[in-house]
C-alpha positions as CSV (number, residue, x, y, z in Angstrom):
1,X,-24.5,-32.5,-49.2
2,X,-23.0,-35.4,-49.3
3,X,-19.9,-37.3,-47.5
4,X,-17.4,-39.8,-49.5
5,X,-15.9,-42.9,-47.8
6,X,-14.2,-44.5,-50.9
7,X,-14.7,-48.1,-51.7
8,X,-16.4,-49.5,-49.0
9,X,-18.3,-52.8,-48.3
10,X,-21.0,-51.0,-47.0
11,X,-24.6,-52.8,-47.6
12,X,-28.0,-52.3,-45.2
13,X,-29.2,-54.1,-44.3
14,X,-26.2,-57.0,-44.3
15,X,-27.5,-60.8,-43.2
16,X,-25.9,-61.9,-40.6
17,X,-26.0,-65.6,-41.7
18,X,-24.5,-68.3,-40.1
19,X,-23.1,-71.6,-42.1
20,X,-22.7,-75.0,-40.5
21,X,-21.2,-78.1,-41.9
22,X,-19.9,-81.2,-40.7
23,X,-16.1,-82.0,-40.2
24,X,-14.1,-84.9,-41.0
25,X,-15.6,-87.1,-37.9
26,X,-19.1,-86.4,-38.7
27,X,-19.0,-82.9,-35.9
28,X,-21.2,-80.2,-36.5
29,X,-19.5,-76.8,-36.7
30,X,-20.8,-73.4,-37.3
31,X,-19.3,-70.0,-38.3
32,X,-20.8,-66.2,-38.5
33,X,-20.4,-64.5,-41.8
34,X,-21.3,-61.4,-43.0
35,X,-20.4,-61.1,-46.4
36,X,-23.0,-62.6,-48.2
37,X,-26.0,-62.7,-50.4
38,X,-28.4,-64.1,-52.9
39,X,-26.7,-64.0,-56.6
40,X,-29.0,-65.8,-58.3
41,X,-32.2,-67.8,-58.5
42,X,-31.1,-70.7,-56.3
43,X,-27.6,-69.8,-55.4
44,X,-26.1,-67.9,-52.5
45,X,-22.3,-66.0,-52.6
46,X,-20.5,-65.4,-49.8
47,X,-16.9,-64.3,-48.9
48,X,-15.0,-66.7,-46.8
49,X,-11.6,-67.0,-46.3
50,X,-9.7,-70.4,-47.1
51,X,-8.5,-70.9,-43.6
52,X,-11.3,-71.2,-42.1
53,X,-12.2,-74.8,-40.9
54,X,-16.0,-74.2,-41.8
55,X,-14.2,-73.3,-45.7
56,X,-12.3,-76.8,-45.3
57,X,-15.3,-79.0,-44.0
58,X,-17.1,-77.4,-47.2
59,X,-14.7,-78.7,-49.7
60,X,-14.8,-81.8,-48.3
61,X,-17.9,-82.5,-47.8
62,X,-19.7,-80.5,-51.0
63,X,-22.6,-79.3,-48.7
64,X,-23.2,-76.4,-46.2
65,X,-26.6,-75.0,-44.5
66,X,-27.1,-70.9,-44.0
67,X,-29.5,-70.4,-41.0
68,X,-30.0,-66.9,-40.3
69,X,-28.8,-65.1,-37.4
70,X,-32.0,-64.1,-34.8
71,X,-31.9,-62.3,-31.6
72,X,-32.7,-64.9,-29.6
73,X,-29.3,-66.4,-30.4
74,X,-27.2,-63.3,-30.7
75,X,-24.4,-64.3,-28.6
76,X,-24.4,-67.7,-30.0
77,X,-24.1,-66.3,-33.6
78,X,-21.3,-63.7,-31.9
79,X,-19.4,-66.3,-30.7
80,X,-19.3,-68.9,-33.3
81,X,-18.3,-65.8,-35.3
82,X,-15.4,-64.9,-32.7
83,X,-14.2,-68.6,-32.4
84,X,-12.2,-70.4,-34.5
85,X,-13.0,-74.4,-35.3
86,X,-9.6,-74.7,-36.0
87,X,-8.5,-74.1,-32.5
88,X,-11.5,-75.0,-30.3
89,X,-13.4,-78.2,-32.3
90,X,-16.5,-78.3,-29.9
91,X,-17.2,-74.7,-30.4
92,X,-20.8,-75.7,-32.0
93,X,-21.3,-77.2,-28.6
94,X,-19.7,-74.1,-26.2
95,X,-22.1,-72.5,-28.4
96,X,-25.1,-74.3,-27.1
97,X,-26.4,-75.0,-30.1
98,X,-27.8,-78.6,-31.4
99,X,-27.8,-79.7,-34.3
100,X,-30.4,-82.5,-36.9
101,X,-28.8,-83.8,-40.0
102,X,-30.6,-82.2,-43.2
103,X,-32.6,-84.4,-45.4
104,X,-31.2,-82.6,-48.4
105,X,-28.0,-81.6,-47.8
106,X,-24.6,-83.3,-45.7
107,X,-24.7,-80.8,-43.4
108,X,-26.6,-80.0,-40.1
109,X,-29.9,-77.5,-39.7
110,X,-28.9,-75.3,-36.4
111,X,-31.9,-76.2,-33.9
112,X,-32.1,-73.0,-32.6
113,X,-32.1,-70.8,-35.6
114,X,-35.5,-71.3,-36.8
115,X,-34.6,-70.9,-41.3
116,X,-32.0,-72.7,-43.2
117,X,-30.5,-72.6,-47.1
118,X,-29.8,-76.2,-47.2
119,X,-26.9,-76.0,-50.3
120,X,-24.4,-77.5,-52.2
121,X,-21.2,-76.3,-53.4
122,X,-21.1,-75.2,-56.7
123,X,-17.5,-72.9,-56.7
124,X,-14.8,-72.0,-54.3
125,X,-12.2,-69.3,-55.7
126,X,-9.2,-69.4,-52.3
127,X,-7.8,-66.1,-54.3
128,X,-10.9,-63.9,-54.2
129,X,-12.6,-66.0,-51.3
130,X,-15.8,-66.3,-53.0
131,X,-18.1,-69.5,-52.3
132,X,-20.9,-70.1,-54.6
133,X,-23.9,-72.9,-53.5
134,X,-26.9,-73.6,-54.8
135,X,-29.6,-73.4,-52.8
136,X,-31.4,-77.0,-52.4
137,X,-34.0,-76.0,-49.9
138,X,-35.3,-73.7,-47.9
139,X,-36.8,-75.2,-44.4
140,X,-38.3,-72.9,-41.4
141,X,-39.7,-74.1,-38.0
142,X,-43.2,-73.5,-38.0
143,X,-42.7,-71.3,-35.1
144,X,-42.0,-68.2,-37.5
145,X,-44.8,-68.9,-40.3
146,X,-47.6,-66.8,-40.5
147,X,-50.9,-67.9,-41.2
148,X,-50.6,-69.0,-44.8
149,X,-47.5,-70.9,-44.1
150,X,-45.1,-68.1,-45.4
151,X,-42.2,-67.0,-43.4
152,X,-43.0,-64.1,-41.0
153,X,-39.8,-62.0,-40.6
154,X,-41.7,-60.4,-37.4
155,X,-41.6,-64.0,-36.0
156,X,-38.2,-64.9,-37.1
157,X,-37.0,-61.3,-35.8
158,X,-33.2,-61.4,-37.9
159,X,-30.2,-59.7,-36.9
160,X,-28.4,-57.5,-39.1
161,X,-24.7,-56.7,-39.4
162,X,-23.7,-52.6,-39.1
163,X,-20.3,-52.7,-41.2
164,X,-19.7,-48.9,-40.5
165,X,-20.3,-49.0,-36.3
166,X,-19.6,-53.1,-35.9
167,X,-22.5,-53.8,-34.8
168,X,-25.2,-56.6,-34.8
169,X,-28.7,-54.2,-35.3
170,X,-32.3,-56.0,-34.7
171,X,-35.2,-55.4,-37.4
């Protein structure tokens, strides 16, 4: 037997994926979404409200990076998530995270999180909220390759979001 919830956004498992962009000033800033995927080829979709100041820096700029969330860094990723640029403008600091200037994109590569979608804007809708980039690059610390020089997820050990319980789960 089966239960019914309706129309529900309700995905496993859901990245928890983290974009960072640079403001007006040349400032790194970060925020957690969880709305978002792979919808094509090269290009990532994500939901992400106008207001945001991540959403603004984006427009601006034309580029973003999507690192994904790890549980080394899960409070990090909570709180840059929590947080808004708009009202606290060093929050990629308070986050204790450091940033290095992609060589593809203009946008920062989070230190800390060890994989990156270095992208460039392709679409922003304000009325449905969907950002489209197009994926540029796709750069890892060497710290989570395996022995062929592939990506390990074991080693890179990303966080997932629970939409039902609110949660962050480990894989």
């Amino acid at each position: 037997m089966r239960k019914n919830f309706g129309a529900k956004p309700y995905t496993y498992p859901q990245p928890v994926l983290i974009i960072a962009t640079y403001d007006e000033n040349g400032a790194p800033d970060a925020m957690n979404a969880a709305w978002g995927g792979i919808s094509d080829d090269t290009q990532i979709s994500m939901c992400l409200s106008a207001g945001h100041k991540t959403v603004k820096n984006i427009q601006a700029r034309k580029a973003f990076t999507v690192s994904m969330a790890d549980a080394a860094h899960v409070a990090a990723c909570d709180y840059v998530g929590i947080v808004s640029g708009n009202k606290v403008p060093d929050k990629f600091e308070k986050a204790g995270f450091h940033a290095t200037k992609s060589e593809f994109v203009d946008a920062p590569l989070i230190d800390e999180l060890p994989m990156a979608l270095e992208c460039t804007l392709v679409s922003y809708d304000p009325e449905t909220c969907r950002l489209v980039g197009e994926i540029v690059n796709v750069s890892a610390d060497e710290r989570i390759l395996d022995e062929n020089g592939k990506i390990d997820p074991a080693k890179l050990e990303p966080i997932t979001f629970d939409p039902v319980n609110n949660v962050y789960l480990k894989l």
